[in-house]
N, C-alpha and C positions, 0 to 999 in steps of 0.2 A: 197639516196632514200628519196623523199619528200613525207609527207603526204600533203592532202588538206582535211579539214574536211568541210561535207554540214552541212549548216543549214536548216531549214523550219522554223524557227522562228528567230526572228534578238536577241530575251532574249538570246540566247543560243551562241551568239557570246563571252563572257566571259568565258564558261564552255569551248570553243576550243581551247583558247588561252591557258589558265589555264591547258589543259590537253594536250599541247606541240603542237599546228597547226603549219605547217611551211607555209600553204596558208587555207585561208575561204573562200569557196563558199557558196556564197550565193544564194539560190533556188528560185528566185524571183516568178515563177507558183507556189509553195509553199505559200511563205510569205506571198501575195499580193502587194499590190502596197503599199508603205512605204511613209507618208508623208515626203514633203520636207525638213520642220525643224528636222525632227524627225532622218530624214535620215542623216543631215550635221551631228548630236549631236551620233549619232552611228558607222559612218564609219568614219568621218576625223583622230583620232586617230588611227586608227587599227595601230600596227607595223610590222604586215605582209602583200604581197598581197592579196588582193579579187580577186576572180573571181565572175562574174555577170552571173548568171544562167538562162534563160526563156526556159524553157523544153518544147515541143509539146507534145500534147497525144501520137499521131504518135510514139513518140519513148521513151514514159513512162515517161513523165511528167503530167503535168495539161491545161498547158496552150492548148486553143483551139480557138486563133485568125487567121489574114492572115500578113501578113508579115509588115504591116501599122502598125499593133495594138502591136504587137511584135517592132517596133524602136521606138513608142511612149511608150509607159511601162519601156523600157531600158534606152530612154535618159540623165530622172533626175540622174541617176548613172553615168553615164560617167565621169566624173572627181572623183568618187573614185576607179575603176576599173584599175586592172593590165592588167587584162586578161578577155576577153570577149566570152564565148562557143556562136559559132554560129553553127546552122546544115546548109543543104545545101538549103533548102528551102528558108533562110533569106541570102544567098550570096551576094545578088545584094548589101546590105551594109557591106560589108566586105571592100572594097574600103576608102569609108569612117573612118570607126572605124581604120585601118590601115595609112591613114592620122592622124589622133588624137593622135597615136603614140601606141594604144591596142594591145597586144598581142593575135590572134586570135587559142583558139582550136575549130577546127574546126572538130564538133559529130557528128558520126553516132550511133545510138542503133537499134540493131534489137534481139528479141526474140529467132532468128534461130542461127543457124551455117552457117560461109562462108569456102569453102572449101578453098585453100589455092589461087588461082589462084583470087577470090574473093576477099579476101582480101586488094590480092597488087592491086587489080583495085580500091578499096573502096579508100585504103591510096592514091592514085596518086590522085583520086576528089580530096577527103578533103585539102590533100597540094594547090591546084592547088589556095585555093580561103583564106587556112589558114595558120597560122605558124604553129601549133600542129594540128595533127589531131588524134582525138580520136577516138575507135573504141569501141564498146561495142557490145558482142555477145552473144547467149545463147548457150552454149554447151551441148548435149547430150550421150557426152560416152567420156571414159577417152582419148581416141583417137584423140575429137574433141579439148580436153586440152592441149594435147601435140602438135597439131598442133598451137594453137594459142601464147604456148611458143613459139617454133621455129620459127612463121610469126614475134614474137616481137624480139626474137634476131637476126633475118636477117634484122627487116626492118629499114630504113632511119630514123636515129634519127632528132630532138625529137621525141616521138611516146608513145600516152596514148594505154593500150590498160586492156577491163576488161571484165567484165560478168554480165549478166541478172539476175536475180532471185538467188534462194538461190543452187540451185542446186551445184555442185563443186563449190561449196562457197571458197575453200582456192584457188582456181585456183586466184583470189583477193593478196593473198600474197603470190602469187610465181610470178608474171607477172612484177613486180620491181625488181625481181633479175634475169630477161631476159632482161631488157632495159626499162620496160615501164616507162615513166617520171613523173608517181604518181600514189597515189594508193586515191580514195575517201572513206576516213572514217567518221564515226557521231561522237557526243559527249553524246548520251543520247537519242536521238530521231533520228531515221534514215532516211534519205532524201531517197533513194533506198533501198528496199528490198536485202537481203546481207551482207550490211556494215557491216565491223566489228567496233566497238569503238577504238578510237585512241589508247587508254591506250594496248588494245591488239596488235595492230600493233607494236607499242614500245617495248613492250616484247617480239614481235615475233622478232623484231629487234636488239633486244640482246641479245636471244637466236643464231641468226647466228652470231654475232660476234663473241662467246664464243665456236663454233664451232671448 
């Protein structure tokens, strides 16, 4: 089970690594745009991967461009990026970033709940255009949890899958031990409402060892 911790600020890349990241996302609608030198002198090192983050408001980011303003914002990063979150909106370079050799997950976020049948329609887009397809949902009844475990252990690995807002907040660290292929934790400042701190993840992850 991998953690990837977000950041919103590029200071706080030391405090993830330090506090066991096994991947850093980086919330580029967060950060802002990161000068070039500044950016070689902060990511060339990393010894984990990055992931490259530009969130749409649409699905609870910041960013509020069109899909131009989204490849130019991304591009200066491309040569430190493992993995690059695309939504569906910005597909049309998914071809591209796939030639470069990126690893694409490919996000959905919505606020609501999909019923099950929903779901697997959502994961068949996001595959169609990614390598990972993430799904992010808001659940409203314990009902809506159990069904989004069960869609993760049935569905076509790799497969991210988590939740909106703070509501069934631990439904977060139980969706890695159904399949999903990470779990987004902070180090100190939360990229998403939710997050737990990695240091909690770890614990929670050796409390089920010692299970």
């Amino acid at each position: 089970m991998r953690c990837a911790v977000s950041v919103p600020d590029t200071a706080l890349i030391s405090h993830a690594l330090s506090a066991g990241a096994d991947i850093i996302e980086v919330r580029l609608d967060l950060t802002g745009r990161i000068p070039e030198q500044y950016a070689q002198e902060v990511f060339s090192d990393i010894p984990v991967p990055l992931i490259f983050t530009l969130r749409s408001a649409d699905e609870g980011g910041s960013f509020q461009g069109g899909a131009g303003e989204w490849w130019e914002i991304l591009q200066p990063y491309l040569s430190y990026a493992t993995y690059i979150d695309i939504e569906e909106r910005f597909a049309s370079f998914a071809p591209l970033l796939k030639g470069m050799g990126k690893t694409l997950i490919s996000s959905y976020h919505t606020p609501s709940m999909l019923d099950p049948h929903a779901l697997a329609v959502r994961e068949s887009r996001l595959r169609s255009f990614g390598d990972i397809p993430k799904i992010v949902v808001g659940p409203r009844t314990e009902d809506d949890v159990l069904a989004l475990l069960s869609f993760t252990r049935q569905a076509g690995k790799p497969v991210i899958t988590s939740i909106m807002g703070t509501g069934f907040r631990y439904a977060r660290l139980l969706l890695p031990l159904f399949g999903s292929y990470l779990i987004f934790c902070h180090c100190g400042t939360a990229a998403s409402p939710g997050q737990y701190h990695v240091r909690e993840w770890k614990e929670f992850c050796r409390l089920v060892r010692d299970l």
